[in-house]
Backbone bond lengths (Angstrom), bond angles and torsions (degrees), N, CA, C in turn:
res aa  C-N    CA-C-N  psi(-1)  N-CA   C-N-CA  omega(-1)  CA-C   N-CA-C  phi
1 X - - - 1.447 - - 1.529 109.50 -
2 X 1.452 108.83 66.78 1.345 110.66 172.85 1.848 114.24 -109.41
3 X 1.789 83.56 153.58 1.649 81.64 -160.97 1.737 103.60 -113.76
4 X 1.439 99.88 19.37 1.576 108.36 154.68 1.399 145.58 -79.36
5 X 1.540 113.98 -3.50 1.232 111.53 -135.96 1.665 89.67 -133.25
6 X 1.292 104.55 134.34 1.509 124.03 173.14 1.504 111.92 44.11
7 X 1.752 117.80 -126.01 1.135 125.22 165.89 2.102 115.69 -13.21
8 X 0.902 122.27 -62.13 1.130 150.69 -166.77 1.280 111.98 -78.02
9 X 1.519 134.92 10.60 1.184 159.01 -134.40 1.552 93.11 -130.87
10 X 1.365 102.24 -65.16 1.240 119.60 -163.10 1.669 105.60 -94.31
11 X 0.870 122.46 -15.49 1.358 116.38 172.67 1.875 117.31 -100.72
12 X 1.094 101.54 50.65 1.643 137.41 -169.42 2.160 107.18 -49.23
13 X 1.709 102.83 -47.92 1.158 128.27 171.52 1.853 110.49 -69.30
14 X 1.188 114.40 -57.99 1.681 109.89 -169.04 1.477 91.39 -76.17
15 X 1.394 118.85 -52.77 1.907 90.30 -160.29 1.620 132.01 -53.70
16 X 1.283 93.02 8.99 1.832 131.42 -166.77 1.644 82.26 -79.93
17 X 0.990 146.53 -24.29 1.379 146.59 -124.11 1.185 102.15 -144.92
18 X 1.797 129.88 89.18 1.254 131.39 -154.33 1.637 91.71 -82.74
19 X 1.272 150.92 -4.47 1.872 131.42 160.35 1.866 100.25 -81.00
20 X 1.717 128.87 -21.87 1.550 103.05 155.14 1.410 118.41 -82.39
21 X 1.013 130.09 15.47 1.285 116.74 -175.86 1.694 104.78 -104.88
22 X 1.554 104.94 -34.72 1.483 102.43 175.32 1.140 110.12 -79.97
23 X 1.518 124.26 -25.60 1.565 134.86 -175.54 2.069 94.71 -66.20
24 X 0.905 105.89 -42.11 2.024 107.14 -169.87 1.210 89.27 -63.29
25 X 1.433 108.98 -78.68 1.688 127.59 -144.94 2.062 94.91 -52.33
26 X 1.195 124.81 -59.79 1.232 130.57 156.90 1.861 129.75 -21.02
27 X 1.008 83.40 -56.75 2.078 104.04 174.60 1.635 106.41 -66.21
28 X 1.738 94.79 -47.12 1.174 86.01 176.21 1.272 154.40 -40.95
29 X 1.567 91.51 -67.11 1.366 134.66 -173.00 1.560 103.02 -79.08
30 X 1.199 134.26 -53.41 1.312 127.70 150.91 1.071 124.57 -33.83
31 X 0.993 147.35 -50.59 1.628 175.20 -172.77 1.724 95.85 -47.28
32 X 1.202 109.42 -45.58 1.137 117.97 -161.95 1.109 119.25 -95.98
33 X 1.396 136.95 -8.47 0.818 134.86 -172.70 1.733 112.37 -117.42
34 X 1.784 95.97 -11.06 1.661 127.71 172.75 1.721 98.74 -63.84
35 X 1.427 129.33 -54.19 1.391 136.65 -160.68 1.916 81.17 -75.58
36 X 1.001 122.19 -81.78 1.845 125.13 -167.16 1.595 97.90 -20.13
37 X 1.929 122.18 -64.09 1.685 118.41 -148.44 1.626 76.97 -94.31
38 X 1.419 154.66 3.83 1.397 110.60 -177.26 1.531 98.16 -96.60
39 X 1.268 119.02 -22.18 1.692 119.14 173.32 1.663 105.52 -41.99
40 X 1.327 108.56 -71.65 1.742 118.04 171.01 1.559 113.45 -27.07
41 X 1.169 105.22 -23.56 1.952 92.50 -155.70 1.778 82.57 -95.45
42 X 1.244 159.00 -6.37 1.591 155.67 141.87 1.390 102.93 -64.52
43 X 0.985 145.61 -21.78 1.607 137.57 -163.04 1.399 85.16 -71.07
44 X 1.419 130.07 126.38 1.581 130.82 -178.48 1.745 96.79 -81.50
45 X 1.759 110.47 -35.36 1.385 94.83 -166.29 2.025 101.72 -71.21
46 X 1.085 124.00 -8.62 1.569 115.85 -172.99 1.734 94.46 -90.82
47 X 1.216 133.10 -53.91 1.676 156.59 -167.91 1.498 90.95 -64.45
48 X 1.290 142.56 -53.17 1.481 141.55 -177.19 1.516 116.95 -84.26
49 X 1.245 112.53 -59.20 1.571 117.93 -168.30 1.806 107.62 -96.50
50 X 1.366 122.78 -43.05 1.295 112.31 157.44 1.624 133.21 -99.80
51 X 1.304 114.61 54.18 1.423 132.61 171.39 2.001 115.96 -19.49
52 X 1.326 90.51 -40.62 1.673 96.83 -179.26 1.328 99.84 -58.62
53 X 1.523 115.77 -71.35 1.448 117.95 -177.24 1.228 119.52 -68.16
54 X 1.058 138.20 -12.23 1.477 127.18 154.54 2.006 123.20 -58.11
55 X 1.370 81.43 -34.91 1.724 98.08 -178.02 1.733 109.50 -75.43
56 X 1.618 100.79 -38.84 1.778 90.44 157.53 1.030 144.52 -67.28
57 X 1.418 105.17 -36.78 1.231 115.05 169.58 1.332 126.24 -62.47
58 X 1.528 106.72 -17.38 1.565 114.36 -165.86 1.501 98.38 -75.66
59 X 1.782 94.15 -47.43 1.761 104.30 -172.09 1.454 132.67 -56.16
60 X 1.663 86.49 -37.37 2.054 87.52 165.51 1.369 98.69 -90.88
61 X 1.525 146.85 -6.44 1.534 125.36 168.85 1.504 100.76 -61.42
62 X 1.631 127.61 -65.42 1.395 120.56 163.68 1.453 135.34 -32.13
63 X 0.854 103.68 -28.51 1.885 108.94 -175.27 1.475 99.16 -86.63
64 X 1.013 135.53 -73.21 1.049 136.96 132.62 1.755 120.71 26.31
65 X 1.362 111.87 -93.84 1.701 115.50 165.16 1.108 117.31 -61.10
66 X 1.740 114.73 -45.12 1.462 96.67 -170.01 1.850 119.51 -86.54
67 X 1.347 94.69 -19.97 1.268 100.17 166.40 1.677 136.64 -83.52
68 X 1.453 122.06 -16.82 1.735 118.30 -137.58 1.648 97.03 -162.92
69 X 1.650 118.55 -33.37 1.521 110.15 -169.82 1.257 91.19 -115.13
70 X 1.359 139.48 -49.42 1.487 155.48 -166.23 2.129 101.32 -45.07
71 X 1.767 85.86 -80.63 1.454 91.63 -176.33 1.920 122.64 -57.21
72 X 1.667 110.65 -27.95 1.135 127.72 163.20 1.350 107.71 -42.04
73 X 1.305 110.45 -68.33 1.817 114.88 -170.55 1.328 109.44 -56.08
74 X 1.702 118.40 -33.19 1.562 112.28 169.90 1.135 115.70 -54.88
75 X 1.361 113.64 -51.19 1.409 106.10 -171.87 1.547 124.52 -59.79
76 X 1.722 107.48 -29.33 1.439 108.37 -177.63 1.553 101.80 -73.64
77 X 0.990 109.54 -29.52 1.806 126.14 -172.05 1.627 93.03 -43.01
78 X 1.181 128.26 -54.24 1.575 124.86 -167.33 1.642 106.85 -80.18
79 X 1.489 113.76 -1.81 1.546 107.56 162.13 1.245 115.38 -104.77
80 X 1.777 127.45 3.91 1.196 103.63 -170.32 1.412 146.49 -71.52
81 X 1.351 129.14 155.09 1.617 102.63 171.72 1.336 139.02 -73.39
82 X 1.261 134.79 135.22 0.986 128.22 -169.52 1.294 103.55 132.07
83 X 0.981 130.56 26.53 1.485 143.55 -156.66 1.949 111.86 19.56
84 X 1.429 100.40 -135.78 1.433 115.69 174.27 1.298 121.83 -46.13
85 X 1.328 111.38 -50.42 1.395 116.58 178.39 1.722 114.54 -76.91
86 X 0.726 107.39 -3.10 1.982 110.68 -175.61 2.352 78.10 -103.96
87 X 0.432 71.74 -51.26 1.937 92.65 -152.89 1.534 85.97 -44.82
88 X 1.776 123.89 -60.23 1.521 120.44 -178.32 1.712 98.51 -55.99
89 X 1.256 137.21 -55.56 1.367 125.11 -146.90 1.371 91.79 -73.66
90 X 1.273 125.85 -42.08 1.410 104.48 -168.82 1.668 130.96 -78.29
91 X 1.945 106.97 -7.74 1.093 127.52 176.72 1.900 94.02 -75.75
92 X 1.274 124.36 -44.78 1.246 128.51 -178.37 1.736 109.12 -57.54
93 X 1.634 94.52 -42.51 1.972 81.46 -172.05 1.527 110.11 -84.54
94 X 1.404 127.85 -7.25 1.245 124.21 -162.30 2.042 90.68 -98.21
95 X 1.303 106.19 -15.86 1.732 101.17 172.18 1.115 120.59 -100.09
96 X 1.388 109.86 -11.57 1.613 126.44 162.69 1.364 120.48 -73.85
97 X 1.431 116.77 -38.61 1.716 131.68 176.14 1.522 93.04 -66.37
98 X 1.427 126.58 -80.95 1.333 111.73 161.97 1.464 131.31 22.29
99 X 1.632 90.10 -98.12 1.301 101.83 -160.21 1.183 104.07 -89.94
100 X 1.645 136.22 8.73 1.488 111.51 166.90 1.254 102.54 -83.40
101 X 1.726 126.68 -20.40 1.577 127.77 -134.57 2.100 68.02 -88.91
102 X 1.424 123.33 -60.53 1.155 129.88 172.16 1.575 123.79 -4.89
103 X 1.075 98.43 -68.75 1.695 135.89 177.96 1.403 126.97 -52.98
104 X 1.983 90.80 -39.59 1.358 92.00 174.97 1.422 119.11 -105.21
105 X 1.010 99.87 8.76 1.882 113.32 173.52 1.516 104.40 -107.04
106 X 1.624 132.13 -12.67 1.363 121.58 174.81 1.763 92.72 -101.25
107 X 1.204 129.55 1.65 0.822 109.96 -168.90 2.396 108.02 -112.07
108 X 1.264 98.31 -19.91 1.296 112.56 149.25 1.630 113.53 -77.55
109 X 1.158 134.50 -6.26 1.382 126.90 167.77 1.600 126.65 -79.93
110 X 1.636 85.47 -14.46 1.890 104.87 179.99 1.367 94.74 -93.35
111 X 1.167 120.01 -29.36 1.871 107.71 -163.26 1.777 114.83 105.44
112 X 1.234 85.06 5.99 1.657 93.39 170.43 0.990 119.31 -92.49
113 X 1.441 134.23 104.12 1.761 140.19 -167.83 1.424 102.21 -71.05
114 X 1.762 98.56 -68.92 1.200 113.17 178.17 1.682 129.67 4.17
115 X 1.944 91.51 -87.92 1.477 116.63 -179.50 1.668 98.32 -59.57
116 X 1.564 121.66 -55.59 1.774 119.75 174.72 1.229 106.86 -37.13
117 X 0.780 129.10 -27.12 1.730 136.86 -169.52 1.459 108.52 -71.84
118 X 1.529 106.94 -70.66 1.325 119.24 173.97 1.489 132.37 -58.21
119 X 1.268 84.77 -47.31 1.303 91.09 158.12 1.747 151.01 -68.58
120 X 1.286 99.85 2.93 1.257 130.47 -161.00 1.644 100.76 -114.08
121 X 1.324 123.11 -46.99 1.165 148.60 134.93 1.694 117.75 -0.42
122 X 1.594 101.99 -69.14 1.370 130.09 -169.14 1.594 99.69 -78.12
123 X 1.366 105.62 -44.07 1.210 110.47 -166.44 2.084 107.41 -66.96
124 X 1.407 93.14 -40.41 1.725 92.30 -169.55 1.650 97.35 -78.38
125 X 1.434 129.30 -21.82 1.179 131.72 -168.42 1.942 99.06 -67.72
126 X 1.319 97.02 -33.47 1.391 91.71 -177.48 1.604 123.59 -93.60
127 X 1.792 109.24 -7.84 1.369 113.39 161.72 1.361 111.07 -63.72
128 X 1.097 140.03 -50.16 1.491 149.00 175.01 1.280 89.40 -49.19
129 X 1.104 155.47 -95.08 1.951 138.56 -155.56 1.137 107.79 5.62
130 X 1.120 135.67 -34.09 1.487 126.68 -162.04 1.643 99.29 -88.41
131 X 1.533 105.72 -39.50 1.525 89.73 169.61 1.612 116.89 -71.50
132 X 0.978 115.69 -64.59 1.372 117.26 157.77 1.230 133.88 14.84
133 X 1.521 94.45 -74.70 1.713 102.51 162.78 0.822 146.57 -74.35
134 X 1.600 103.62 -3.26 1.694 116.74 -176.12 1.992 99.46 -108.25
135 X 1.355 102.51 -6.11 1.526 128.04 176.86 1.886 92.48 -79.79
136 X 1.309 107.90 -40.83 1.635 83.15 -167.53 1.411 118.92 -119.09
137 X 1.201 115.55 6.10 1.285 148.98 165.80 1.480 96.72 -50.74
138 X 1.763 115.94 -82.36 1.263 133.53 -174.27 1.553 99.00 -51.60
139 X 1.344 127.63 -25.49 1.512 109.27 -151.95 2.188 88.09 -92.95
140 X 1.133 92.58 -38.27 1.997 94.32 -177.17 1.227 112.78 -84.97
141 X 1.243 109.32 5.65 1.699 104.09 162.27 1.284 98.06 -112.70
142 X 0.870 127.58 -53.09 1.829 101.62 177.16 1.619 131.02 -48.70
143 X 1.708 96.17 -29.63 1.543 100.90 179.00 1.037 111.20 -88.02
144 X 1.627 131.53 -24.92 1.510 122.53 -159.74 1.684 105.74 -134.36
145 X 1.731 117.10 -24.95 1.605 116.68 174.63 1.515 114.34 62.39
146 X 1.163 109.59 39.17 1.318 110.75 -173.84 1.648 118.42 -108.70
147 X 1.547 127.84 140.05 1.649 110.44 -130.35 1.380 110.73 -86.52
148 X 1.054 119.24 154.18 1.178 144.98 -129.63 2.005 115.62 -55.50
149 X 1.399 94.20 -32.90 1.475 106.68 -172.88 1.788 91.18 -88.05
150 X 0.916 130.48 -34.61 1.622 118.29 173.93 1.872 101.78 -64.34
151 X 1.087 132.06 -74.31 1.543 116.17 168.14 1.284 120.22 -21.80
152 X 1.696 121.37 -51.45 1.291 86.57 -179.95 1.828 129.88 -96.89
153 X 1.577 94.44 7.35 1.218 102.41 174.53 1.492 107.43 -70.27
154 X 1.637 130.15 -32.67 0.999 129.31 -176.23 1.542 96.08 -81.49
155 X 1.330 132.77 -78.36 1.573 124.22 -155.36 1.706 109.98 -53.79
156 X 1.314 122.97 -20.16 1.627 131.95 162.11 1.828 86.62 -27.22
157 X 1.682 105.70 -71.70 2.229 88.73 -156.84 1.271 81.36 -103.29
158 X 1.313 153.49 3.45 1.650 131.36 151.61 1.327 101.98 -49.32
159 X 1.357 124.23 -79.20 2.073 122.72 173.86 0.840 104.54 -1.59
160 X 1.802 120.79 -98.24 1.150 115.32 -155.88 1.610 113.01 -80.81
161 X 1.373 131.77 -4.19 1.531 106.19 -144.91 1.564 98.35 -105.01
162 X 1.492 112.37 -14.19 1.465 121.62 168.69 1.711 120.52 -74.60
163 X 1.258 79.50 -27.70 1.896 92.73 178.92 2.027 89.70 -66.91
164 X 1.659 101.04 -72.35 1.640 76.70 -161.62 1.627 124.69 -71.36
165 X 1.372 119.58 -0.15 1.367 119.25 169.24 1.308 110.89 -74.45
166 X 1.446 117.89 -23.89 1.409 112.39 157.47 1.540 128.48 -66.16
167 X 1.545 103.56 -44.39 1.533 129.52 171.87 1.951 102.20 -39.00
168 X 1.410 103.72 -60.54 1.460 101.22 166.18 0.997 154.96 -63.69
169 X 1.747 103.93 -2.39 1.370 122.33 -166.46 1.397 85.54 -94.72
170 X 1.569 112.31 -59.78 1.939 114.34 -168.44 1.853 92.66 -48.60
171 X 0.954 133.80 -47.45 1.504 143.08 -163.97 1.428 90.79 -44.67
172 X 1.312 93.50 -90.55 1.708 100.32 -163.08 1.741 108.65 -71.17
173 X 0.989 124.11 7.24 1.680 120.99 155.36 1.487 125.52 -69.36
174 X 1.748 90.78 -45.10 1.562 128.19 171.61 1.651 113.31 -46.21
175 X 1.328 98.70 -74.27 1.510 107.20 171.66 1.224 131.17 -78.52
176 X 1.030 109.63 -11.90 1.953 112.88 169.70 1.475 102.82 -78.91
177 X 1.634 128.55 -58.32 1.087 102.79 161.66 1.714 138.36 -57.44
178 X 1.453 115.85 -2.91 1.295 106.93 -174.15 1.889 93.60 -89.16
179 X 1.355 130.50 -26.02 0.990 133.79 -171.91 1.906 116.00 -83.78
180 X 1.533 104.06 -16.80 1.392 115.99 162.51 1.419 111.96 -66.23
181 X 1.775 105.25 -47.50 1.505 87.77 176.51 1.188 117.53 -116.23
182 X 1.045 111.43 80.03 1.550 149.62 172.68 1.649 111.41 40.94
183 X 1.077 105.85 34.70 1.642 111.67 179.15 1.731 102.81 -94.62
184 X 1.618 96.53 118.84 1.778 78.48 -161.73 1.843 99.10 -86.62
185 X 1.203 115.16 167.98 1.732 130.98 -177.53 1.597 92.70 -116.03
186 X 1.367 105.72 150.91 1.418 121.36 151.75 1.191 119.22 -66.01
């Protein structure tokens, strides 16, 4: 928990501010351990044949966002750089992570796979942002070098917004073929 190093360099003013410091260190560290259990929850052999552990894992992946990494990222969300425009996308993905991770745990509580499905989908598509952005960051500064606060004003909704337009593509690929062969969807 050092408050020298990289990221944290530059944000010299908020870490001054003991709710960003628990809000970072929190996002963080959660964060990380969110990308490791949401890989597990697609493994069909853990999701089919070990149901128990899929269901734990699901429960601290939820507790987790909706409790400890989710509201964390809001809070950093109102320091980010990049002013307004970095600051809305990330207030948008940290209420979006939320409420899909939300959605797809009230929505396995009815007995609806389906929507749990999709929603679950949306939800891990948007834990990855963090790679994402550091995925496209590197790729538009190498191709284009353009200074530094415009990159991240752009990769801010590159992160997440490519993840879930992708998120929707596996979705509705997913379920159109399950509805070709006659597996009906809600």
């Amino acid at each position: 928990m050092r408050f020298d190093v990289a990221f944290l360099r530059i944000k010299y003013e908020e870490i001054l501010l003991l709710h960003y410091k628990i809000a970072f260190f929190v996002h963080v560290y959660t964060s990380i351990f969110l990308v490791l259990l949401g890989w597990t929850q697609f493994l069909e052999n853990i999701r089919r044949k070990q149901k128990d552990i899929h269901q734990l894992i699901g429960k601290i992946y939820i507790f987790l966002i909706v409790f400890l990494s989710g509201p964390s990222g809001l809070v950093m969300s109102y320091y980010a750089n990049g002013g307004v425009i970095a600051q809305t996308s990330f207030v948008i993905l940290s209420v979006l992570w939320m409420y899909f991770t939300y959605r797809s745990y009230a929505f396995i509580r009815k007995g609806d796979f389906i929507n749990h499905q999709k929603f679950a989908i949306r939800s891990f598509a948007l834990t990855l942002s963090a790679i994402s952005l550091r995925l496209f960051k590197y790729i538009i500064v190498f191709l284009f070098h353009p200074p530094p606060m415009d990159v991240y004003r752009i990769v801010s909704w590159l992160g997440w917004g490519v993840n879930l337009i992708i998120a929707e593509i596996i979705i509705f690929k997913l379920f159109i073929k399950s509805t070709k062969n006659g597996i009906k969807t809600k």
